[in-house]
C-alpha positions, 0 to 999 in steps of 0.5 A: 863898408859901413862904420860905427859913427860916435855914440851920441850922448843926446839928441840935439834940439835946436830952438827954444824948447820952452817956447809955445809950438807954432800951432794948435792941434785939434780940440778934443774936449769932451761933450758934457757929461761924458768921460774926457778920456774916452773921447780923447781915445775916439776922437784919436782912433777915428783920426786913425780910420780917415788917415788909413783911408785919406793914405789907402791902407784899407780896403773897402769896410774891411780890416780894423783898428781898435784902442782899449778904453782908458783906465779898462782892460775888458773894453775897445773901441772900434769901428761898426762893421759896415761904415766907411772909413771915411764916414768914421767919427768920434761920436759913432765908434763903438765899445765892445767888452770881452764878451762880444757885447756892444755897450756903448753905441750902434751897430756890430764889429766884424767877428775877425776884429773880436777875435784878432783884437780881443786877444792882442789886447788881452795880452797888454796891447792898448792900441791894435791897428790891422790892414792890408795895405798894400806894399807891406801886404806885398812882401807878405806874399813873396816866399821871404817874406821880410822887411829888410834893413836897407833904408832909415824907415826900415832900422824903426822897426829891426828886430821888433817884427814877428813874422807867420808863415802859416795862413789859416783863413779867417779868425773865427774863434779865439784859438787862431786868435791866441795862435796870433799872440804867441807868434807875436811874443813881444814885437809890435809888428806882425807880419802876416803871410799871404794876409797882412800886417798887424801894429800895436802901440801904447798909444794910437799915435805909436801905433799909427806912427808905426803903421805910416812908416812900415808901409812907407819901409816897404814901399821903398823895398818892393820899387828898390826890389823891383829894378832886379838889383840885390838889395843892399842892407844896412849892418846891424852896428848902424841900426842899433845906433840909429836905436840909441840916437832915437830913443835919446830924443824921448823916444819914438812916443815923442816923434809918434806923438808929433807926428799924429797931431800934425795928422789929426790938424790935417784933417780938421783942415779937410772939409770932407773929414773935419767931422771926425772929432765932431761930437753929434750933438754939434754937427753930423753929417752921417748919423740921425741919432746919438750913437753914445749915452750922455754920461755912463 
């Protein structure tokens, strides 16, 4: 039987804490001219399409990631419909507004991203990260369809998962899209049957943290699932304290932030995705022209 360890009053940090990190994370400066926050928000969401594509949690041109521009309520970002997500950049995302219009940029987004995303930003979400990556999408598709409490990645996420039974096509309209948010109420994880998985996060580094570690949750329970032992879950006691212990050491924004950064510095180490933080003006492997006014 599981016990109740001691309330942990902080969590413990050993080493200076004042001393200056051992690395240097990706340069995200802005071109001349252009907001820094914005380009900060693009260089962020297109490291999020090169790591869902570098960890497989894509599939072909389909499924979206999208983050509000800072400081707006009525404008995302996301990528064009048709590129690869390994040909995803700072520099060619485009800025969509409510009404489906592209504003900054070339191209056009799936109507499913519109709909699903305009929605779940609507109702306060920043960053919106939509996949059908596969060992998550698999326990979509069995008849409980759950992520069950029986590993440490498993307590992110206990009692923060909306779960929907029902699978009506494709989003098409913004009636299917509301439907969404009100299945998802105030949980970031929506868990899609016979579909997928929806994340949201106030940041793209929360909600990708969050993305990594529910795949990597279910990952575990599908082969755990897959030897025909019962699962053995983890009581809800030792959840709520691996909670407490989290959210004592800044909770997850700090560990989501480390994290992502680790990722992006990954990336610009990879030749092949280095240029996703690249302005066009500097180096574009994939694009003939500027996909962004200078100033707006």
């Amino acid at each position: 039987m599981d016990t109740v360890p001691p309330t942990a009053t902080a969590y413990p940090r050993l080493g200076d804490r004042e001393s200056r990190a051992p690395w240097t994370n990706v340069d995200c400066t802005a071109p001349a001219g252009y907001d820094a926050a914005t380009w900060r928000a693009r260089v962020e969401l297109a490291g999020a399409y090169q790591l869902c594509d570098r960890f497989a949690f894509n599939e072909g041109v389909c499924n979206h990631l999208t983050v509000l521009v800072p400081g707006a309520s009525d404008r995302f970002l996301c990528a064009p419909y048709g590129l690869a997500w390994s040909e995803v950049t700072a520099s060619n995302l485009v800025m969509i507004d409510v009404k489906g219009n592209v504003i900054e940029g070339r191209g056009e987004i799936d109507a499913t991203a519109f709909f699903i995303h305009l929605a779940i930003h609507q109702a306060g979400h920043a960053c919106v990260l939509h996949t059908h990556m596969p060992y998550a999408s698999a326990l979509c598709c069995v008849e409980r369809f759950e992520l069950a409490m029986c590993h440490q990645n498993s307590l992110r996420f206990a009692d923060d998962i909306a779960y929907d039974p029902a699978f009506n096509g494709l989003v098409l309209d913004n009636t299917e899209g509301d439907r969404l948010v009100s299945v998802m109420g105030d949980k970031r994880v929506l868990m899609h049957k016979h579909h997928g998985v929806i994340v949201c996060g106030a940041s793209v580094a929360e909600a990708f943290d969050d993305l990594y570690y529910l795949e990597r949750a279910a990952e575990v329970q599908v082969i755990a699932m897959s030897t025909g032992s019962p699962l053995c879950t983890i009581s809800k006691e030792i959840g709520e304290q691996f909670r407490r212990d989290m959210e004592s050491d800044g909770g997850k924004a700090r560990w989501a932030q480390l994290h992502y950064d680790a990722r992006l510095r990954e990336l610009a180490r990879d030749d092949w995705r280095k240029h996703f933080a690249q302005d066009k003006r500097i180096m574009h492997p994939y694009e003939d022209r500027v996909m962004f006014p200078a100033a707006h």
